[in-house]
C-alpha positions in Angstrom: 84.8 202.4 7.8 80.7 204.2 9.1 72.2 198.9 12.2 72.8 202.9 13.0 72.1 205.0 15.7 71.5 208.4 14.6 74.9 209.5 14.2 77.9 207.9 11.9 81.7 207.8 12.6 83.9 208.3 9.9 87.3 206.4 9.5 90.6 206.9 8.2 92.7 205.7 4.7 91.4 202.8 4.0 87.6 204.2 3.3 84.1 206.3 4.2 81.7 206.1 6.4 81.3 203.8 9.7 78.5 202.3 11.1 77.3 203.8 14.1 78.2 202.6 17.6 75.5 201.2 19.7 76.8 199.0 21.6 74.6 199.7 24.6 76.1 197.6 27.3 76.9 197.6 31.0 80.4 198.6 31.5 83.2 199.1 34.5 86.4 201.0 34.6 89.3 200.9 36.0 92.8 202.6 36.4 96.1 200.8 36.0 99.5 201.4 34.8 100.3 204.0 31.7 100.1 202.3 28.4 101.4 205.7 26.5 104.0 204.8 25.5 104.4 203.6 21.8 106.6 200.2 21.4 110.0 200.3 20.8 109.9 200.1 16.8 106.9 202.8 17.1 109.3 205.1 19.1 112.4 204.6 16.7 110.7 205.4 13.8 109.1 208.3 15.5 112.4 209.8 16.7 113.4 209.8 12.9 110.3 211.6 11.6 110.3 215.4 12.1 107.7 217.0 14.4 105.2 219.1 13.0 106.1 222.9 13.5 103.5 225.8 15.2 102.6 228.4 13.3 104.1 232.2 15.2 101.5 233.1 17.7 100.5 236.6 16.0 98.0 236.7 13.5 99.8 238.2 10.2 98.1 241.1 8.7 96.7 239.7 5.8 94.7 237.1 7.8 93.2 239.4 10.0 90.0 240.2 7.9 89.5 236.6 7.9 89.7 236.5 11.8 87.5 239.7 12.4 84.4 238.5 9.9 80.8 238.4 11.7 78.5 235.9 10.8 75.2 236.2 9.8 73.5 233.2 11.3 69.9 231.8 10.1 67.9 228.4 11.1 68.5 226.0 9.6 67.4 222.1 9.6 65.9 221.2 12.7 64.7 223.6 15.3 67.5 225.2 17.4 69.7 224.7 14.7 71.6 227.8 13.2 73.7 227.6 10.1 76.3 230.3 8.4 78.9 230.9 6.2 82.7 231.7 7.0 85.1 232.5 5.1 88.4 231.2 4.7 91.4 231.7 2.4 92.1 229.1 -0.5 95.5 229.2 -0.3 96.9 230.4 3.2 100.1 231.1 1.4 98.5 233.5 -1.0 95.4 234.8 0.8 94.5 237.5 -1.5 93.9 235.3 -4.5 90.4 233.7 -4.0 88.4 232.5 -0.7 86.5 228.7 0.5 83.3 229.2 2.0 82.4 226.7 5.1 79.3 225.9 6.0 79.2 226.1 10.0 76.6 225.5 12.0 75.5 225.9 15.9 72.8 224.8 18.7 73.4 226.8 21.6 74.0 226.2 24.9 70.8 224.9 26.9 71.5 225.5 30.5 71.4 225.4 33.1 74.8 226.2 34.4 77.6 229.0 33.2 78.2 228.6 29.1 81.9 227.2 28.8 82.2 228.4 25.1 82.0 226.5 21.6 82.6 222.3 21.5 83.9 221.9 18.2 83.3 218.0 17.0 84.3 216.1 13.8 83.4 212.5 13.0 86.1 211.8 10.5 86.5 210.4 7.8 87.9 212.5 6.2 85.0 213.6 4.3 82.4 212.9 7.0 79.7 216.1 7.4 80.5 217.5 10.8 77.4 219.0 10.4 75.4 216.5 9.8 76.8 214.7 12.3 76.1 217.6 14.8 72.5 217.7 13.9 71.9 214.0 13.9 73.4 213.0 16.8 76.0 215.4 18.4 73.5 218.3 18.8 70.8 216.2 20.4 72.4 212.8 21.8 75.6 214.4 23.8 75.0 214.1 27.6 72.8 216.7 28.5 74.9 218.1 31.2 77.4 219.0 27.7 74.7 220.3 25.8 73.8 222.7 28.7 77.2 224.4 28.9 78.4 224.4 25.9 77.8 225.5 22.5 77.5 222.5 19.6 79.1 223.5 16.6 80.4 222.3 13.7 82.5 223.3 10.5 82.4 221.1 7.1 86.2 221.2 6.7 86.9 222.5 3.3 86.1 219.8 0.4 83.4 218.3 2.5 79.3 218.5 2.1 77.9 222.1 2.1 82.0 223.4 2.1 82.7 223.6 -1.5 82.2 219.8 -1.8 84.8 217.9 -4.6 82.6 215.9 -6.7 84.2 213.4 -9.0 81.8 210.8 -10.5 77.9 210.8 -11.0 75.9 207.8 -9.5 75.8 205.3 -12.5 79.8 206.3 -12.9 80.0 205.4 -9.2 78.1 202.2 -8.9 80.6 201.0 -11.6 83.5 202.0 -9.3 82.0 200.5 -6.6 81.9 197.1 -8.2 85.4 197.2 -9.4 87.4 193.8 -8.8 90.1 195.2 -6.1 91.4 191.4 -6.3 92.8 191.4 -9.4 93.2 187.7 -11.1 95.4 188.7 -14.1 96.8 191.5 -16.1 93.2 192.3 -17.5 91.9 192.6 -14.4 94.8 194.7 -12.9 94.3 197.3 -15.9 90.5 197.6 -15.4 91.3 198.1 -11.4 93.9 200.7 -12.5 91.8 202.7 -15.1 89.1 202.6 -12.5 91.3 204.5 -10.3 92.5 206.5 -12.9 88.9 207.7 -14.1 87.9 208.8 -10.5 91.0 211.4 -10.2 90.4 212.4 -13.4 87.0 213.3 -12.2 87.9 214.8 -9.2 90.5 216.8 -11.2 88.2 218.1 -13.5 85.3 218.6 -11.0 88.0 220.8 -8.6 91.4 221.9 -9.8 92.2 224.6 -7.3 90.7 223.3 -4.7 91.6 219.9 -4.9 94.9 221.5 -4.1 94.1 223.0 -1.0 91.7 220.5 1.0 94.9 219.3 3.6 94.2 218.5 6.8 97.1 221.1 7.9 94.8 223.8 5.8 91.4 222.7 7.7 93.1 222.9 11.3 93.6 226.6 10.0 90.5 226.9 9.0 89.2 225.8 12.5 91.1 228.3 14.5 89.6 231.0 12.3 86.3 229.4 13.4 87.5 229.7 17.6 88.6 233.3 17.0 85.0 234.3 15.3 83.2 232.7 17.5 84.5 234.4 20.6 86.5 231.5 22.2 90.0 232.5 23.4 90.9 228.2 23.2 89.4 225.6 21.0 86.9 222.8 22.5 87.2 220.3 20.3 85.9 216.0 20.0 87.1 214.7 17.3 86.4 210.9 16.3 88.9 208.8 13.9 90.6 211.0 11.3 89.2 213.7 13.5 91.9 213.3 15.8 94.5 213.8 13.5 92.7 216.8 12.8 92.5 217.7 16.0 96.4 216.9 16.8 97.1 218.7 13.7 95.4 221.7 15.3 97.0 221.2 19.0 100.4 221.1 16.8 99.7 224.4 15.1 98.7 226.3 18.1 99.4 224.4 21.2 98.7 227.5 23.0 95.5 227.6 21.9 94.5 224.3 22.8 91.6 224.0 25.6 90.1 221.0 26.5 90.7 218.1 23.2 89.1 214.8 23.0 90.8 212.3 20.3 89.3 209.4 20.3 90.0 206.4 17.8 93.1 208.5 17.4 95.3 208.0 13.8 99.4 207.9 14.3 100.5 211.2 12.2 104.0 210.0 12.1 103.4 206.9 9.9 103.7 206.5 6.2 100.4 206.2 3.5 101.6 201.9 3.4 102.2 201.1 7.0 99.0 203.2 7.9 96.8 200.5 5.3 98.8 197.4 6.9 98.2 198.4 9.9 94.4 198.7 9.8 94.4 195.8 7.5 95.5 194.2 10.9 92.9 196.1 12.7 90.0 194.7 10.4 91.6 191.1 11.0 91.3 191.8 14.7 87.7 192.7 15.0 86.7 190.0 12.3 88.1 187.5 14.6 86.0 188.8 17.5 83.0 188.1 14.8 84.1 185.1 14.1 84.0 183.8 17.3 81.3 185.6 18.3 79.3 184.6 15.1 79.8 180.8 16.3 77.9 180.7 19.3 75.1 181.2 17.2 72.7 178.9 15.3 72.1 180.7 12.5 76.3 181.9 12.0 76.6 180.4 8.2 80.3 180.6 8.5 80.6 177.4 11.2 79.3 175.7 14.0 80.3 176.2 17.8 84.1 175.3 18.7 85.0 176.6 14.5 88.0 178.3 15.3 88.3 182.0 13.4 90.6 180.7 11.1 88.3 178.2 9.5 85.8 181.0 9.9 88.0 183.0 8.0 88.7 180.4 5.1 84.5 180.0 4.5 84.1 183.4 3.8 87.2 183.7 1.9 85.6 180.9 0.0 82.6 182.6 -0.5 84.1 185.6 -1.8 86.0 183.3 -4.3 82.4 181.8 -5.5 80.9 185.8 -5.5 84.0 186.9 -7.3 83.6 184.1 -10.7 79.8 184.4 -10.1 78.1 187.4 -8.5 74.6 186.9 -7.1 71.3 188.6 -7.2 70.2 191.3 -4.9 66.9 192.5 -6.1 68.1 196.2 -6.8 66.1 198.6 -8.9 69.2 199.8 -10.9 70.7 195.6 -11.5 72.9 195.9 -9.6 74.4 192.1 -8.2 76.2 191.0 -5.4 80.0 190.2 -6.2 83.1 189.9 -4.6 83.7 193.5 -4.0 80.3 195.2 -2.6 79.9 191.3 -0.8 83.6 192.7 1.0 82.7 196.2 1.5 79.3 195.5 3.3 81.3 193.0 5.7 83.9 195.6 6.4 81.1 197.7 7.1 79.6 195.5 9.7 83.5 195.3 11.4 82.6 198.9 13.0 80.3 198.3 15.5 79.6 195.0 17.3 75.7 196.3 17.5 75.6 195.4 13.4 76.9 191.6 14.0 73.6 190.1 14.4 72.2 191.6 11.0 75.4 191.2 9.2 75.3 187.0 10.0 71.8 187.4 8.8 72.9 189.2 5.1 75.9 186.4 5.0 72.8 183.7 5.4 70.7 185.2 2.8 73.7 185.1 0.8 75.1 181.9 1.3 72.1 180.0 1.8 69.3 181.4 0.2 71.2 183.4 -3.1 69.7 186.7 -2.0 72.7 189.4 -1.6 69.9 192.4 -0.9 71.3 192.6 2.9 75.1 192.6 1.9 74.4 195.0 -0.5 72.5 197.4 2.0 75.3 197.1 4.3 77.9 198.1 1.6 75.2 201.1 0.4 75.7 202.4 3.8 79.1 202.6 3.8 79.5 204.3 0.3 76.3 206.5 1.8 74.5 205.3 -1.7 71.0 206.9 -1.6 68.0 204.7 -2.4 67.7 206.6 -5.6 71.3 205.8 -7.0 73.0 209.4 -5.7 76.1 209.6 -3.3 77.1 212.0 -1.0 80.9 213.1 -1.7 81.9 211.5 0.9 84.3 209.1 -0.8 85.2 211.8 -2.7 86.7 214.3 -0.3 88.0 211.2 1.7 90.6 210.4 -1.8 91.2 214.1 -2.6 92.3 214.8 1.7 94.4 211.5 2.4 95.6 211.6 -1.4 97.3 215.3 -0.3 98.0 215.0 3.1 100.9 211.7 2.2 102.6 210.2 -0.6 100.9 207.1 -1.9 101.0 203.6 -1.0 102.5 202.4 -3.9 104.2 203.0 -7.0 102.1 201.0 -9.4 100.5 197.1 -9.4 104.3 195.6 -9.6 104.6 197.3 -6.2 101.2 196.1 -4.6 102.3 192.4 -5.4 105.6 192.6 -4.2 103.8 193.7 -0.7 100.7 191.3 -1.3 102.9 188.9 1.4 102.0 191.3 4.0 98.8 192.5 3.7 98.0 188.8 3.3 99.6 187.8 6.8 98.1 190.9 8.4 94.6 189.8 7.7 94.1 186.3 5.5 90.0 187.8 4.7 90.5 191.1 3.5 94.5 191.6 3.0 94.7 191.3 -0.5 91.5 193.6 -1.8 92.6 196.3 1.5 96.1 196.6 -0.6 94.9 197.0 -3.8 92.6 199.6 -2.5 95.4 201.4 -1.1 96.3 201.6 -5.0 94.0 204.9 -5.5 96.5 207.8 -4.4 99.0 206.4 -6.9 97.2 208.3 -10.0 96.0 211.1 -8.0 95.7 214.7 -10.5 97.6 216.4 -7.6 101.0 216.3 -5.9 100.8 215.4 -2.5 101.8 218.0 0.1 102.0 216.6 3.3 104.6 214.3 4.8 104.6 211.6 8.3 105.3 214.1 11.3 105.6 213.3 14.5 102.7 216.0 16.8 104.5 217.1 20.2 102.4 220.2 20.8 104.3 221.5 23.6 103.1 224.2 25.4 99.4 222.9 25.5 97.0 221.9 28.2 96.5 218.8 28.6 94.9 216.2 25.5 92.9 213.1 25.8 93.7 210.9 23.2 91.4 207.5 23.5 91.9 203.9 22.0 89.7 201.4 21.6 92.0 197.5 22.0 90.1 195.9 19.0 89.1 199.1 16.8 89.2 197.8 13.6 89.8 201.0 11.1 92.0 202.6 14.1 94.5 200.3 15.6 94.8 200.4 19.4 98.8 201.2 19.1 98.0 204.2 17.2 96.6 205.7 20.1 99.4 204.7 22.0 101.5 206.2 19.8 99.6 209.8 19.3 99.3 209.5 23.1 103.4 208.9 23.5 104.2 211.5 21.2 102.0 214.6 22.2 103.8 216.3 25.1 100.8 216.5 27.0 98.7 213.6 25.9 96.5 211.7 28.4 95.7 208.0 27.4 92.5 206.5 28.1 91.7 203.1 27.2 88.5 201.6 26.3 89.2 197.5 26.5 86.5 196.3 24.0 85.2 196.2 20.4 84.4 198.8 17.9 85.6 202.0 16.2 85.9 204.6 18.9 84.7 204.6 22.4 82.8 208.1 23.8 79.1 207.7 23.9 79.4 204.2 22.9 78.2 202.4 26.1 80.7 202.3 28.4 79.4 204.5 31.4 83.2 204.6 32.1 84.6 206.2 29.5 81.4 208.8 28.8 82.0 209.6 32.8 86.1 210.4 32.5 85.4 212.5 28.8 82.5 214.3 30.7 84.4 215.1 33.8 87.4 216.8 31.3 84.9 218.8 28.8 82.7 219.9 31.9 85.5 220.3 35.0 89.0 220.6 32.7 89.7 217.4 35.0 91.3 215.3 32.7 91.9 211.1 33.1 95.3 210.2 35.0 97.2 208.5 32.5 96.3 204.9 31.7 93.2 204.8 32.9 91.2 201.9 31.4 87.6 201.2 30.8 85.5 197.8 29.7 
């Protein structure tokens, strides 16, 4: 789920783009016992889910070309920046019949000090622009001591931004989407929720066919290791944040012995199904909205109670108020009519559930709301997680995030019958947003393309050492599935950030940027454990 700093984070099933963490805070660190390990109903279903399988170490014959390419590299965006083009095949089963072209772009390494090679970094998503997120923020606002001695690139995986992007509805198309009712009072409004789903595939589809086919997250960890081999790096660097890290794990799983130095951090569980992945961040968004909740108390101007309201009373006002939005949406002041109901009023909370740095503007958009009938700041925050331009276009971000999780599991669900029969759930997983976050999970169910991956379990054995980092109240990445990825990679490293928002590195917490530094600069990873707050 991405107020902002000049970066975004990406997240994982349940939507886009996060808010950017800013959290800038005085923190300490400290390191206790192991926390790896996954719980016991984590590790039974892992032990019956099959571990993903590396790829033979030789190169076959007909990738080679693809591995040899040189790239013509050109400036591009802000000064230092250098952009290309590599090539990739569309299907790696059938790489003779057609190629993807990646965007990829570079800074070099500043100095001083001896280059270590290429950091790869992804901010998730999927469907987030790694390069955009390398030229905004990565590129310029990594410590300096990184920058120096290492090279800052980034690949659009295949799909995403200036790769080929999927493009499935225009703006007006996509403001209507936007404002579909995900909380379906009857069988009129279940139909309109399910056409709306079934009009965005059929965009997508007719936008993409092949490639909609071949934008997996198995196929972009390919791509990247084309990337390390033209690039001149024997093993890939790599940061990824949110459903980065199951990019990256997908990668250390593929070629473990090409792993070098990995950061995952606000790491996704591989081995879990499409449902229990929504229920569990369903959870997660409960989690963090109770930190709000009791945060949003201590202050005067919280519209959602007084000091000493307990979260759950919290929680039943703005349920409320989504009731009143959902019969009777309010104004917002938007050039294009657009008014605040019950859906974009959801969204632009979720939005705010990212990064504790957004809680004070998000209680003042709930006031204007509540108090005043102006829903022009709920709507900005849910703008920001669609990434809605000012003048009505979208990037494809929500795009490629449907057409990637929509191939890499089978759905959710079946059909509506199926979403009410596990309504129970979602609803005791988080009473604010359970019910909309499972009919949202509906979307995969009509998607134009079969899906082609399954849950897998990611050992990687054989590779250096991982860091895989988790964040105790991340709301769009549970805490446990970082213990999980952690548990089940057979050199993962846990490191523990004890605090709020979605992922941890370069977030504030002089302890954690200190343990990720010392790994990508000195190979010295965390013991296993550690903790930070």
């Amino acid at each position: 789920m991405h107020s902002r700093r000049p970066h975004r984070r990406s997240r994982s099933r349940a939507g886009a783009v996060l808010l950017a963490a800013t959290a800038l805070v005085v923190s300490a660190c400290s390191t206790g016992q192991s926390t790896s390990s996954a719980s016991p109903a984590a590790r039974a279903a892992q032990a019956g889910t099959a571990a993903l399988t590396a790829l033979p170490r030789a190169t076959p014959a007909a990738l080679r070309p693809y591995y040899e390419q040189k790239l013509s590299w050109r400036a591009c965006g802000a000064p230092g920046f250098e952009c290309a083009t590599l090539r990739a095949p569309l299907d790696y089963a059938a790489p003779g019949e057609g190629d993807v072209r990646l965007a990829i772009a570079r800074k070099k390494a500043t100095g001083p000090g001896k280059r270590l090679g290429s950091l790869l970094v992804n901010p998730g998503g999927p469907g987030g622009s790694a390069i955009g997120y390398l030229q905004s923020y990565a590129g310029v606002g990594y410590p300096a001591e990184v920058r120096a001695r290492y090279d800052m690139v980034a690949v659009d995986p295949r799909g995403v931004a200036r790769s080929e992007p999927v493009e499935c509805l225009d703006g007006p198309a996509m403001d209507t989407y936007t404002q579909t009712d995900v909380t379906p009072d009857d069988q009129r409004e279940a139909d309109g929720l399910v056409d709306a789903y079934k009009k965005f595939a059929e965009g997508c589809g007719a936008d993409a066919p092949q490639l909609l086919r071949h934008v997996s997250t198995v196929e972009a960890a390919r791509d990247m290791d084309i990337a390390r081999q033209v690039l001149g790096d024997e093993r890939l660097t790599f940061v990824g944040a949110s459903y980065g890290t199951f990019l990256g794990a997908t990668y250390a799983g593929l070629f473990p012995e090409r792993v070098g130095r990995l950061v995952l951090d606000g790491a996704m569980d591989p081995s879990l199904p499409a449902r229990r992945l929504n229920l569990d961040q369903t959870a997660g968004f409960e989690t963090a909205f109770r930190a709000f909740a009791e945060d949003c108390v201590r202050h005067a101007d919280c519209p959602l109670g007084g000091a000493g309201t307990s979260p759950e009373r919290v929680g039943r006002n703005l349920k409320a108020f989504f009731d009143k939005l959902d019969a009777r949406p309010i104004p917002t002041g938007d050039a294009d009519g657009r008014r605040l109901g019950e859906s974009l009023a959801t969204t632009g909370v979720i939005a705010a559930m990212y990064d504790e740095s957004a809680w004070p503007r998000l209680r003042e958009a709930l006031t204007a709301a509540m108090k005043e009938n102006d829903g022009a700041g709920l709507l900005a925050l849910s703008d920001s997680y669609y990434e809605r331009e000012a003048n009505g276009d979208y990037s494809n971000l929500m795009f490629a995030n449907a057409a990637v999780n929509c191939l890499d599991l089978p759905p959710s669900f079946d059909g509506p019958a199926d979403v009410r029969k596990a309504l129970p759930a979602f609803e005791k997983a988080s009473p604010v947003f359970g019910e909309g976050l499972a009919w949202a999970a509906l979307n995969c169910t009509y998607w134009p393309v079969a899906p082609t991956g399954e849950p897998h379990r990611i050992e990687a054995k054989g590779a250096k050492p991982i860091v895989v980092v988790g964040t105790t109240r991340d709301p769009a990445t549970p805490y446990r599935w970082a213990q999980a990825l952690a548990a089940q990679l057979s050199s993962g490293r846990l490191l523990t950030y004890d605090g709020d928002g979605h992922t941890a590195y370069g977030r504030g917490s002089d302890c954690v940027d200190r343990a990720i530094n010392a790994y990508l600069l000195r190979g010295t990873p965390p013991k296993d454990g550690k903790r930070c707050s």
